[in-house]
Structure formats: structure tokens, C-alpha cells
N, CA, C and O atoms as CSV, one atom per row, in Angstrom:
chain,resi,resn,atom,element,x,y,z
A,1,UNK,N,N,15.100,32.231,-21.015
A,1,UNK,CA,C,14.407,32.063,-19.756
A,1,UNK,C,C,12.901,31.897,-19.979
A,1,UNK,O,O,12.159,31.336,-19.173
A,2,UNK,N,N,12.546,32.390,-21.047
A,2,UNK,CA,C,10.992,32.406,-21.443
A,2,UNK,C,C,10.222,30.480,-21.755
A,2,UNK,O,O,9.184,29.821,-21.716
A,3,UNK,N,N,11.467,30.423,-22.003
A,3,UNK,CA,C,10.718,28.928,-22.547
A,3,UNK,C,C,10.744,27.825,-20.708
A,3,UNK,O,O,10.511,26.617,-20.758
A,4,UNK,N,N,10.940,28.270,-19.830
A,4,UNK,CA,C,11.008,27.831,-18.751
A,4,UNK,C,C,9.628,28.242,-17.733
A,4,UNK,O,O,9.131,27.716,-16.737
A,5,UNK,N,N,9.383,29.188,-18.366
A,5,UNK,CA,C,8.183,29.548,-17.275
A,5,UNK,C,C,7.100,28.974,-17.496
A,5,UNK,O,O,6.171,29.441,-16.837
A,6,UNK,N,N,6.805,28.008,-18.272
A,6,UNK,CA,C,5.357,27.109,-18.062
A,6,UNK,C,C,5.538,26.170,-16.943
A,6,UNK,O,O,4.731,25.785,-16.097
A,7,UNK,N,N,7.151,25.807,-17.184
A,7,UNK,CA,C,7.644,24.817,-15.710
A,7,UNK,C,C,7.263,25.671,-14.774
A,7,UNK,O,O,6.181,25.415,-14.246
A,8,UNK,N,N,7.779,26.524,-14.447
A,8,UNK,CA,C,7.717,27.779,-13.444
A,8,UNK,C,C,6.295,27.749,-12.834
A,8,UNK,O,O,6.034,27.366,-11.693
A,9,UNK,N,N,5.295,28.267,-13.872
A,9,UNK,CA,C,3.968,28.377,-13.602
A,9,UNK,C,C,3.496,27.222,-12.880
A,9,UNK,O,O,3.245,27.155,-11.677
A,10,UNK,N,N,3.409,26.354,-13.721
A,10,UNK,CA,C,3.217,24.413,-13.174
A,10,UNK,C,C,3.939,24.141,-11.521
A,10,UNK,O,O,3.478,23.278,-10.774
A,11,UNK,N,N,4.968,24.912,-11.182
A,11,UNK,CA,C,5.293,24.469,-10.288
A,11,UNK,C,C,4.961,24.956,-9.204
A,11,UNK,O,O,4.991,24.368,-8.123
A,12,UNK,N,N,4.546,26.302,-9.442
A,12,UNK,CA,C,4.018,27.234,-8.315
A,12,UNK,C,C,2.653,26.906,-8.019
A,12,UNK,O,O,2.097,27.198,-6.960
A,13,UNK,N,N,2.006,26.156,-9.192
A,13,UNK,CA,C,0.097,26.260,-9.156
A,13,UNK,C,C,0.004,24.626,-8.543
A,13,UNK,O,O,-0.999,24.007,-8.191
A,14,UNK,N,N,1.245,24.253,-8.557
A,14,UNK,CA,C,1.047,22.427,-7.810
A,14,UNK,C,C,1.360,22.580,-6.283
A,14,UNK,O,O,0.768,22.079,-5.328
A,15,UNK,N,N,2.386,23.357,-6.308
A,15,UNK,CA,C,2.559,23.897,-4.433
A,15,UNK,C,C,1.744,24.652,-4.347
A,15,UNK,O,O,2.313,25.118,-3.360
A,16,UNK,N,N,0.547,25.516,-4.478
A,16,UNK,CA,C,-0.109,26.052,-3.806
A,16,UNK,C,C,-1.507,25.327,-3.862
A,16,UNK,O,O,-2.520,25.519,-3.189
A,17,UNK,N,N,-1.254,24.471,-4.837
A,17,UNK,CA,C,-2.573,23.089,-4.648
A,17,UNK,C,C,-2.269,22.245,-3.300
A,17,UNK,O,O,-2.959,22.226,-2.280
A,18,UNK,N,N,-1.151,21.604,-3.535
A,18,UNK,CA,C,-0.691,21.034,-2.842
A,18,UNK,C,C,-0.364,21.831,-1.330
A,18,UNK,O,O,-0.097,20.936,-0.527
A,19,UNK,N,N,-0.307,22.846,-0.824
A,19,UNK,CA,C,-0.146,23.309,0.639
A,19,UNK,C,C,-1.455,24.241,0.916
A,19,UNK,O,O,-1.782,24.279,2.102
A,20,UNK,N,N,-2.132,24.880,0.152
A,20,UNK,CA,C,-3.215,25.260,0.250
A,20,UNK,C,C,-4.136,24.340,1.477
A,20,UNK,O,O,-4.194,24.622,2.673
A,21,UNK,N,N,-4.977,22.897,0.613
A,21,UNK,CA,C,-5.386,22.254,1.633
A,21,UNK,C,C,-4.720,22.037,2.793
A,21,UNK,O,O,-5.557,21.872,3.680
A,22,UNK,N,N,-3.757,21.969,3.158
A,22,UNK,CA,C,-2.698,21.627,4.137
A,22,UNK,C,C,-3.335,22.407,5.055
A,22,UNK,O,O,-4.168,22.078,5.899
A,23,UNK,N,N,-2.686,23.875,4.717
A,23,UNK,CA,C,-3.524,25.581,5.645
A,23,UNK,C,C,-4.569,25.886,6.356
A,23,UNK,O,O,-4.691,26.357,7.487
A,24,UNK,N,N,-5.823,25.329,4.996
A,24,UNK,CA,C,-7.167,25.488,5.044
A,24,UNK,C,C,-7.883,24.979,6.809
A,24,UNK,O,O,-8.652,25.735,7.402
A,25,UNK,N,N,-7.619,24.162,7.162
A,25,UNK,CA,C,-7.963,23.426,8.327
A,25,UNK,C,C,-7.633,25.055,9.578
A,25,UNK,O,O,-8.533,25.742,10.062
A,26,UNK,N,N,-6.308,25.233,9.769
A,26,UNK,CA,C,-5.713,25.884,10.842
A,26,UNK,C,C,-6.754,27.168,11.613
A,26,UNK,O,O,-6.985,27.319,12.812
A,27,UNK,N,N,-7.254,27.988,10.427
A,27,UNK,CA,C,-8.143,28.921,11.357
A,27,UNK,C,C,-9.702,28.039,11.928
A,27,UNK,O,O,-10.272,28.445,12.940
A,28,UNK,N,N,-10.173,26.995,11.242
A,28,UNK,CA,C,-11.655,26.737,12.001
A,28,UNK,C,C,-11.376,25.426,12.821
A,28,UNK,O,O,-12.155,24.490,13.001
A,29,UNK,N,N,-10.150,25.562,13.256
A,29,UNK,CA,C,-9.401,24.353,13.930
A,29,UNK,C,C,-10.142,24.627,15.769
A,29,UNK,O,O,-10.424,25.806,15.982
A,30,UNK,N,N,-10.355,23.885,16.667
A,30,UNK,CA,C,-10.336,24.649,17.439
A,30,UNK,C,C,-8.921,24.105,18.777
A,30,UNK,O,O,-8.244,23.103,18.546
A,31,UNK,N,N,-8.777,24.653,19.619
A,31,UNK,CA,C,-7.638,24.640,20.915
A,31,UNK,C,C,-8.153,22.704,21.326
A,31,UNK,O,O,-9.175,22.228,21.822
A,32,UNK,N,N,-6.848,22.065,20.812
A,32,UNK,CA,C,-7.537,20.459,21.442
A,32,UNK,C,C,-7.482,20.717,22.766
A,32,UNK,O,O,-8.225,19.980,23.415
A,33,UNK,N,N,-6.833,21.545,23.433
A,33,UNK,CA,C,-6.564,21.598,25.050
A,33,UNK,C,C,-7.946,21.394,25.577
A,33,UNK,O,O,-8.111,20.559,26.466
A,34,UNK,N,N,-8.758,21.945,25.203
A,34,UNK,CA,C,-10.361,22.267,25.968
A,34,UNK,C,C,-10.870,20.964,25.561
A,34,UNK,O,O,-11.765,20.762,26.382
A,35,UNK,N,N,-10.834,20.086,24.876
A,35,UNK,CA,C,-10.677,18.814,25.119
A,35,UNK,C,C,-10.129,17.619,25.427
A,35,UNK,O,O,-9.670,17.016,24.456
A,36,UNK,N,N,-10.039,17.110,26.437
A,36,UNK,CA,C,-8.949,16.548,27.518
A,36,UNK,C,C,-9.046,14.840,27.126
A,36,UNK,O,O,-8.315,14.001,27.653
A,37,UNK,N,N,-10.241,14.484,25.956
A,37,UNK,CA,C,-10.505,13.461,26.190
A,37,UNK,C,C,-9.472,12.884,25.099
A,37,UNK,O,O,-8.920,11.786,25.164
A,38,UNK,N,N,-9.277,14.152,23.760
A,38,UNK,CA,C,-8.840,13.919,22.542
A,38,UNK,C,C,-7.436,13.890,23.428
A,38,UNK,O,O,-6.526,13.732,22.613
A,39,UNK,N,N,-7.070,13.951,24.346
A,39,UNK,CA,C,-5.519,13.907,24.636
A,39,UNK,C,C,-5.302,12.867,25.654
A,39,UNK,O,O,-4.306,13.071,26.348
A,40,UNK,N,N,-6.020,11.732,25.942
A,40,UNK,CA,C,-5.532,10.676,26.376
A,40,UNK,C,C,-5.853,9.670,25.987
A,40,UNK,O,O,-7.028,9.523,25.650
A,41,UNK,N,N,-4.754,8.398,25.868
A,41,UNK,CA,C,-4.733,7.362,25.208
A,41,UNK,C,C,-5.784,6.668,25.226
A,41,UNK,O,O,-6.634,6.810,26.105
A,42,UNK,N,N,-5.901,5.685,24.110
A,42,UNK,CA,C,-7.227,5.222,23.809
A,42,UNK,C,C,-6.684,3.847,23.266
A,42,UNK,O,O,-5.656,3.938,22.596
A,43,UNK,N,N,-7.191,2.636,23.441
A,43,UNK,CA,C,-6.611,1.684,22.497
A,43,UNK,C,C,-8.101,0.681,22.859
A,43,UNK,O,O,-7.890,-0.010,23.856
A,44,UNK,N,N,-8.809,0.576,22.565
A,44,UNK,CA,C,-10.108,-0.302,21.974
A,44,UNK,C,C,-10.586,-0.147,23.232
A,44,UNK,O,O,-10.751,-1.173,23.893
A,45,UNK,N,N,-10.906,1.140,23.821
A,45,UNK,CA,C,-12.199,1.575,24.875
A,45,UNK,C,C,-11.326,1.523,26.169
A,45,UNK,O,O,-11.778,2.009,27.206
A,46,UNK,N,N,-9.849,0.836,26.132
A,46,UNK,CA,C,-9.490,0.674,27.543
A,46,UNK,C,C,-8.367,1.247,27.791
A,46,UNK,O,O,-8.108,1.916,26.791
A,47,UNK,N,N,-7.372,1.390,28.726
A,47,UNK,CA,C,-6.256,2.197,29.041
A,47,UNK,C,C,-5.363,1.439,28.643
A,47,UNK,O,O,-5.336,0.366,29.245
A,48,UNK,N,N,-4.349,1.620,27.583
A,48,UNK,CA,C,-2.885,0.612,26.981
A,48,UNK,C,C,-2.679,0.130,28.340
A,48,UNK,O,O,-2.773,0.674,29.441
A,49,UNK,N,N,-2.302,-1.311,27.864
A,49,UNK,CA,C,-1.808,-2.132,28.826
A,49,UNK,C,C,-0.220,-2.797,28.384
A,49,UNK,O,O,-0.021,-3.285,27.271
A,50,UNK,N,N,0.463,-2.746,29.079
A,50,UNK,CA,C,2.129,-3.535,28.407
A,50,UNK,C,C,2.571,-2.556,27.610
A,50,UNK,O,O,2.153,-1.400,27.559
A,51,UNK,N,N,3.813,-3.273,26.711
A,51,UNK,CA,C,4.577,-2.127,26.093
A,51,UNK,C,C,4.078,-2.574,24.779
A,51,UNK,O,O,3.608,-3.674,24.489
A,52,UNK,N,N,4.286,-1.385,23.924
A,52,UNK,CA,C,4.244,-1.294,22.740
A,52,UNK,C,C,5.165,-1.843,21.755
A,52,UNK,O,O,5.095,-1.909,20.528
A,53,UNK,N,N,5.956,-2.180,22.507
A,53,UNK,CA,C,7.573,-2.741,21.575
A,53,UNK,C,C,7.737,-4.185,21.790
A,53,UNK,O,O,8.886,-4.594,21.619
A,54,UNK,N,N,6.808,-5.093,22.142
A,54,UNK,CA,C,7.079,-6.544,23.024
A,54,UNK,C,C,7.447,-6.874,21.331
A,54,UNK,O,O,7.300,-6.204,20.308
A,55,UNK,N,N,8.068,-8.431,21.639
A,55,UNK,CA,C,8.480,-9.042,20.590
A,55,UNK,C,C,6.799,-10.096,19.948
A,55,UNK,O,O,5.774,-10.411,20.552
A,56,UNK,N,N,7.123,-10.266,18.936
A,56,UNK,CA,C,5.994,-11.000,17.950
A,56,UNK,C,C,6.496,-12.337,18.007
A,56,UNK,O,O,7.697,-12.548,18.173
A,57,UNK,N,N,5.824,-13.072,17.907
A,57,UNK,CA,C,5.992,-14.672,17.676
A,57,UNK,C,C,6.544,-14.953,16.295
A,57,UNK,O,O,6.046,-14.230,15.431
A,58,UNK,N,N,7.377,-15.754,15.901
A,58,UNK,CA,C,7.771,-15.743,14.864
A,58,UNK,C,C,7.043,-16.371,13.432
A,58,UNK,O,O,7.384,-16.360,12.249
A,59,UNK,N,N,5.520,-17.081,14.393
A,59,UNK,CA,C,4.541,-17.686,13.535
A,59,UNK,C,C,3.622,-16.794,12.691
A,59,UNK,O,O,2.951,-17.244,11.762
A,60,UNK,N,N,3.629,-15.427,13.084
A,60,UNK,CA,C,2.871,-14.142,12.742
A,60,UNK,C,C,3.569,-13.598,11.315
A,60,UNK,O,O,2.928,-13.034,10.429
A,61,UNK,N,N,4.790,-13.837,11.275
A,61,UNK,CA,C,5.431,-12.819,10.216
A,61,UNK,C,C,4.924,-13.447,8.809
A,61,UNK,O,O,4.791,-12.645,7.886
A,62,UNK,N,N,4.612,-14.898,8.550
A,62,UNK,CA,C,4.681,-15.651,6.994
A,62,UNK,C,C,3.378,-15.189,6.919
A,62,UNK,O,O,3.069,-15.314,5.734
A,63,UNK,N,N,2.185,-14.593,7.703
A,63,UNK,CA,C,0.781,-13.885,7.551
A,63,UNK,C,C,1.077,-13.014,6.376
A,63,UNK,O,O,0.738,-13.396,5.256
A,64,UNK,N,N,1.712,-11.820,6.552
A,64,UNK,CA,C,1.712,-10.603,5.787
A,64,UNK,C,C,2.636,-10.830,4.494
A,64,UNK,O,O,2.527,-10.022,3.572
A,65,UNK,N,N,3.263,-11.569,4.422
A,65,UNK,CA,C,4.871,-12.188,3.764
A,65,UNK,C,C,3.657,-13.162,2.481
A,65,UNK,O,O,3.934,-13.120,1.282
A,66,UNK,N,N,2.310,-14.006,3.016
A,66,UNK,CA,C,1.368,-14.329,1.852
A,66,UNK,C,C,0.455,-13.663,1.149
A,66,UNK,O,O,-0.016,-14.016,0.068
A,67,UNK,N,N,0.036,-12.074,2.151
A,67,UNK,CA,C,-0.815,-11.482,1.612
A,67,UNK,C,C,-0.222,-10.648,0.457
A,67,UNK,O,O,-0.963,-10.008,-0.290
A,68,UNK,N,N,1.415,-10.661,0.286
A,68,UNK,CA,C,2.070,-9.812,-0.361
A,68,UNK,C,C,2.111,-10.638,-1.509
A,68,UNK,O,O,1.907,-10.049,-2.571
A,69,UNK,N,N,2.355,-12.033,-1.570
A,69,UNK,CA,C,2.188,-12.432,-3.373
A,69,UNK,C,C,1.457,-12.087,-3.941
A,69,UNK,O,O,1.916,-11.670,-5.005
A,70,UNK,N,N,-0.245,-11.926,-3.820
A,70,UNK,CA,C,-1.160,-11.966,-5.134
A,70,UNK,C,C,-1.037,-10.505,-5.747
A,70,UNK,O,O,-1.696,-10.106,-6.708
A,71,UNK,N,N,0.018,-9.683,-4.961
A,71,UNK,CA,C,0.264,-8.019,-5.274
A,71,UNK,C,C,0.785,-7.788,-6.583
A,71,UNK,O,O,0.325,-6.763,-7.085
A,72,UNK,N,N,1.701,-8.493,-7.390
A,72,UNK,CA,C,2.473,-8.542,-7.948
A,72,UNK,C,C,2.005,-9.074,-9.099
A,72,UNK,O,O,2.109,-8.622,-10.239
A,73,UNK,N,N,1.501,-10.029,-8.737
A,73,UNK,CA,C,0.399,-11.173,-10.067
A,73,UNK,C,C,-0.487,-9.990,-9.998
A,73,UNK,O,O,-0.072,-9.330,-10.951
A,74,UNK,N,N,-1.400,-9.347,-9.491
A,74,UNK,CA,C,-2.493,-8.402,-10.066
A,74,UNK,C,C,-1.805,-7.150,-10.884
A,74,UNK,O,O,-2.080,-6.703,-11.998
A,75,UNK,N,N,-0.582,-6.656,-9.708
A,75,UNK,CA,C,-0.183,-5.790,-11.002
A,75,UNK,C,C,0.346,-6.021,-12.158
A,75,UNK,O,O,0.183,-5.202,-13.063
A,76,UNK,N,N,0.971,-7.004,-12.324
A,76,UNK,CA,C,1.310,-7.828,-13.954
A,76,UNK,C,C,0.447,-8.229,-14.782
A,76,UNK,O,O,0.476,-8.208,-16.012
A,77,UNK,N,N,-0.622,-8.736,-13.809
A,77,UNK,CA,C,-1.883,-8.987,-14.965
A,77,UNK,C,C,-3.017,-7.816,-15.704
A,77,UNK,O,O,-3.956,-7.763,-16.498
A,78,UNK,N,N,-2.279,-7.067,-14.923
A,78,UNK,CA,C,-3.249,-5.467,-16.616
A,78,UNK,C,C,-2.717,-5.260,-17.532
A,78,UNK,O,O,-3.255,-4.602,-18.423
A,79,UNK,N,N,-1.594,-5.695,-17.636
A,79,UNK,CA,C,-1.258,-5.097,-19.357
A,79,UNK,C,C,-1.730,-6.555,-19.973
A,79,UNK,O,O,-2.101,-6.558,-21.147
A,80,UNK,N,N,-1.731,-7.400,-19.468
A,80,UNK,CA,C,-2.091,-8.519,-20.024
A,80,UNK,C,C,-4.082,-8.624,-20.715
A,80,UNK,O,O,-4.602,-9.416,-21.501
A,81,UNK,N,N,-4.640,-7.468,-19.971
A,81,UNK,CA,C,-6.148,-7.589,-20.121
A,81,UNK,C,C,-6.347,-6.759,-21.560
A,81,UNK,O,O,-7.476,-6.363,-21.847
A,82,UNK,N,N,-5.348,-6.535,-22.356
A,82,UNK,CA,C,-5.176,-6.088,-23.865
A,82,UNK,C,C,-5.866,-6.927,-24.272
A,82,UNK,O,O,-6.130,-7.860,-23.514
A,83,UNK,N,N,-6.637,-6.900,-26.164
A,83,UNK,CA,C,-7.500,-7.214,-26.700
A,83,UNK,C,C,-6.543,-8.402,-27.167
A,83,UNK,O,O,-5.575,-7.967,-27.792
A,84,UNK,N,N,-6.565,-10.102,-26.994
A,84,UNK,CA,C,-5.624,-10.592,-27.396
A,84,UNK,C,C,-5.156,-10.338,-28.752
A,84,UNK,O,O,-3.943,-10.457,-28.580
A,85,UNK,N,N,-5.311,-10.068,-29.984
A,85,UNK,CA,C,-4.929,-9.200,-31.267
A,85,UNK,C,C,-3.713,-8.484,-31.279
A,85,UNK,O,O,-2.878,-8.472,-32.183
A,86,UNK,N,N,-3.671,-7.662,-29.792
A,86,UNK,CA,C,-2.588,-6.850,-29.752
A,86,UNK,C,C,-1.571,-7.187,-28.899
A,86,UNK,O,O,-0.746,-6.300,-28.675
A,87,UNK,N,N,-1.414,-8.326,-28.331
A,87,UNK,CA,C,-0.476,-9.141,-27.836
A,87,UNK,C,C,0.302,-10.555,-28.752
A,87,UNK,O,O,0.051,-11.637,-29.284
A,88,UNK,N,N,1.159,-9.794,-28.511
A,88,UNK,CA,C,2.357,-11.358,-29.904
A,88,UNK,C,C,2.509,-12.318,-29.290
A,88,UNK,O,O,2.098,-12.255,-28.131
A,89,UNK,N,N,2.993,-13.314,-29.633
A,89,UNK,CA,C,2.897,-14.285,-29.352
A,89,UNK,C,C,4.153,-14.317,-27.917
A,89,UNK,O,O,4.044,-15.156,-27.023
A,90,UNK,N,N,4.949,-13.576,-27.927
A,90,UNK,CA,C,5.925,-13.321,-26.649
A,90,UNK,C,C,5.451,-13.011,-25.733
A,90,UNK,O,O,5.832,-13.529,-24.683
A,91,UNK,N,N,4.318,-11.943,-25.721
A,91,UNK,CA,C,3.927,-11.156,-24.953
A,91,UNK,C,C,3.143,-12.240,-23.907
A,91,UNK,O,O,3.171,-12.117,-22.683
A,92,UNK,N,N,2.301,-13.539,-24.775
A,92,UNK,CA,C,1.508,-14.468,-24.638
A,92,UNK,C,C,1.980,-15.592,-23.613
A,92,UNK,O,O,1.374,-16.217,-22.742
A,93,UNK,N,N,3.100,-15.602,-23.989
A,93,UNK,CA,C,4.223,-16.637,-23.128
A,93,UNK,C,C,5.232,-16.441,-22.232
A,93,UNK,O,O,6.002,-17.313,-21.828
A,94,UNK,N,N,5.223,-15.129,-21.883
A,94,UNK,CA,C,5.930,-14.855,-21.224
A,94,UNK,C,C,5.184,-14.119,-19.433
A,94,UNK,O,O,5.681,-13.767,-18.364
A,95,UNK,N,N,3.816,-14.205,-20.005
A,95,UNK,CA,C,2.884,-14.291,-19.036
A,95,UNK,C,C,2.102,-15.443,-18.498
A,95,UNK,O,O,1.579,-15.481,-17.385
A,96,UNK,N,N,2.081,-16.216,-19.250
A,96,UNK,CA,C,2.228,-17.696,-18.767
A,96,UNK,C,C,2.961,-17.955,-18.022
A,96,UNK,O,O,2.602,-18.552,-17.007
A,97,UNK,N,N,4.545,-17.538,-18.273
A,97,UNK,CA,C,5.725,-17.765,-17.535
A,97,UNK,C,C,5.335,-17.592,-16.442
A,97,UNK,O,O,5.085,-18.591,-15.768
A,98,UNK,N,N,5.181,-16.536,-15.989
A,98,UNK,CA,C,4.582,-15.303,-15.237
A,98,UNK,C,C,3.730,-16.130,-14.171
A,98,UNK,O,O,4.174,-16.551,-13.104
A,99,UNK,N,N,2.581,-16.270,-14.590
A,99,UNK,CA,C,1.519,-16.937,-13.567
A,99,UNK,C,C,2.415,-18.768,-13.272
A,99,UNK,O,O,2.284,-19.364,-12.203
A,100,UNK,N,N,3.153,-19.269,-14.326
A,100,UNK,CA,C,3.274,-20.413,-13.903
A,100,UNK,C,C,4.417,-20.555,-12.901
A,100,UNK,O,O,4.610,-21.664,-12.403
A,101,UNK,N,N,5.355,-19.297,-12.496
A,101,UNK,CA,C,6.028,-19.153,-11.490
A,101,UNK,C,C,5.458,-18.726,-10.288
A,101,UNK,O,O,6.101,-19.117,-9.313
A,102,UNK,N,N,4.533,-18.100,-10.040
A,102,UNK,CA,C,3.498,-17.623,-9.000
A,102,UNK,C,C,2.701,-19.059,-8.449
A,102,UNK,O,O,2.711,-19.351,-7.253
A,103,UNK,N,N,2.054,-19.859,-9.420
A,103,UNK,CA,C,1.555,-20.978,-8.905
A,103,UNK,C,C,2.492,-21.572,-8.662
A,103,UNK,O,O,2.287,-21.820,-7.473
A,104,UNK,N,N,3.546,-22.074,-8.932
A,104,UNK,CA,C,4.478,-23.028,-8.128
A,104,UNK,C,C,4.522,-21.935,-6.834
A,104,UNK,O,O,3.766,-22.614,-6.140
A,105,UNK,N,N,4.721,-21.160,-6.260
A,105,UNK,CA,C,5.162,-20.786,-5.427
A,105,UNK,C,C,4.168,-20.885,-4.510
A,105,UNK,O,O,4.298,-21.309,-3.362
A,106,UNK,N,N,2.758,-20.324,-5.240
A,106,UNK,CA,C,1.869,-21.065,-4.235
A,106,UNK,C,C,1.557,-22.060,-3.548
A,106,UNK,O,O,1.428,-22.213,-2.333
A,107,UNK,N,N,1.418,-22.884,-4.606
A,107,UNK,CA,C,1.286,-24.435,-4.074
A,107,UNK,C,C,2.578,-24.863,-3.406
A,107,UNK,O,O,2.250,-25.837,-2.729
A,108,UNK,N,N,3.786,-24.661,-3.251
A,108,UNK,CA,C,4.842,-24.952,-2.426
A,108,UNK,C,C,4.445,-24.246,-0.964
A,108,UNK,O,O,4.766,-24.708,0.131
A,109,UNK,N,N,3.690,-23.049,-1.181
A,109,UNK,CA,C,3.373,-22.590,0.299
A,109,UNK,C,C,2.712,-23.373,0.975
A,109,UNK,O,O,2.940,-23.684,2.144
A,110,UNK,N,N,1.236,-24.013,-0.183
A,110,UNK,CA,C,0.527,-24.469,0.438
A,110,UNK,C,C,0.784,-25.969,1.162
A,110,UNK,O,O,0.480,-26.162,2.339
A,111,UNK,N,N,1.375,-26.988,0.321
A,111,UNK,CA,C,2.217,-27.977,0.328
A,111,UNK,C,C,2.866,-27.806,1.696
A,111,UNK,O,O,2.751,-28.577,2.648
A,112,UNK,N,N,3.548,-26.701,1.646
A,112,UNK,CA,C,4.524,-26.293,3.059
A,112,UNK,C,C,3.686,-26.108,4.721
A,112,UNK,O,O,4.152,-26.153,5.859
A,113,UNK,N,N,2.347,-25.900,4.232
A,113,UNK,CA,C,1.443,-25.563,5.253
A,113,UNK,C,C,1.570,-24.399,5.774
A,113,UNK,O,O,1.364,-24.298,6.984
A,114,UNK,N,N,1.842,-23.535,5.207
A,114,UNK,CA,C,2.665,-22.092,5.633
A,114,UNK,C,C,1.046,-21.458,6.210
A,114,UNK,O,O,1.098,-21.316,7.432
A,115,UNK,N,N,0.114,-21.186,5.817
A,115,UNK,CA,C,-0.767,-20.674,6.190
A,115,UNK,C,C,-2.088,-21.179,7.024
A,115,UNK,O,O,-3.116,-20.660,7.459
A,116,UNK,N,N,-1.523,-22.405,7.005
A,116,UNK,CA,C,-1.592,-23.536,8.843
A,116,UNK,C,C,-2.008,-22.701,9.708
A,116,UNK,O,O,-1.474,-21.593,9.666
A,117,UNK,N,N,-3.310,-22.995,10.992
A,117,UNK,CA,C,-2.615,-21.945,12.035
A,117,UNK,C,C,-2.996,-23.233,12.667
A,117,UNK,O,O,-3.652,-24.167,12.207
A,118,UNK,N,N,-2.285,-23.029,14.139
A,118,UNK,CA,C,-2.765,-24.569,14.916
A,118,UNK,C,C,-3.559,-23.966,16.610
A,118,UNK,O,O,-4.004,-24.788,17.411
């Protein structure tokens, strides 16, 4: 059982890191009630108007659907920022691969006019 309690220790000193701040707030918190303003809706200075659930245009969705490619190419491209020396010749071409599948896909977007607005 002895060889377990550094886990033990580690696990108790990360939950009380971890819920500590959580706590800390609650006593110099004060009653939101006595402020009436923090308890009614707010949406850019004016009173919500319509519902919150209306449907989206279907021209809106390929927005977020382009900002999500270059996510993937940036995270692939750090192991690649190695001293070239320490990259083989696989490593070399297979990140090529890499970006040269990303640019086709781009330029097919762009080609496609996907990020058009009219």
C-alpha cells in the first residue's frame, strides 16, 4: 500500500487545488438579490426580442465549417518546426503530403465560392 501513496498524495493536493479556488469566491460574494439589475436580461443594451431557438439560414453554417480548416494545418505544423537535421526524409514528405491536401481543399473552397457572401 506504501508504494501508492504518492498517487494518493498527488491526488488529494490536485482536488484541493482544483476546488479550493472554486470555494474561495463564496464568503466575499455578496446576495445578487440586492441587485435587481444583475437579474434581468440584457442582450446589447436592449430587452431580448424573438426567440432564441429561430432557425439559421443555411448560408451561415460553411462560415464556421472554414474557420475550422487552418486548425488542423497549425496543429500539424509544430512538430514540423524541428531543426530540419532531425527530420528524415519521411518525416519531410509526408508533410508536404499534409499541406498539399489542405491546399487542394482550399482552393476547391475557393474555386467553389464557398466564402462568397452576396
Amino acid at each position: 500500500m506504501s508504494e501508492f501513496a504518492p498517487i494518493c498524495i498527488y491526488l488529494a493536493i490536485s482536488l484541493l487545488v482544483s476546488l479550493i479556488p472554486l470555494g474561495v469566491p463564496f464568503p466575499f460574494a455578496s446576495n445578487s438579490s440586492t441587485y435587481p439589475e444583475k437579474l434581468s436580461a440584457y442582450e446589447c443594451g436592449s430587452d431580448p426580442s424573438g426567440d432564441a431557438r429561430s432557425r439559421f439560414d443555411i448560408r451561415f453554417y460553411p462560415v464556421p465549417i472554414l474557420f475550422i480548416i487552418p486548425d488542423p494545418e497549425v496543429t500539424f505544423s509544430f512538430p514540423w518546426a524541428v531543426p530540419p537535421n532531425k527530420i528524415d526524409l519521411f518525416g519531410s514528405w509526408s508533410m508536404m503530403a499534409f499541406l498539399l491536401i489542405l491546399t487542394i481543399g482550399s482552393l476547391y473552397e475557393w474555386k467553389r465560392g464557398a466564402s462568397d457572401r452576396e
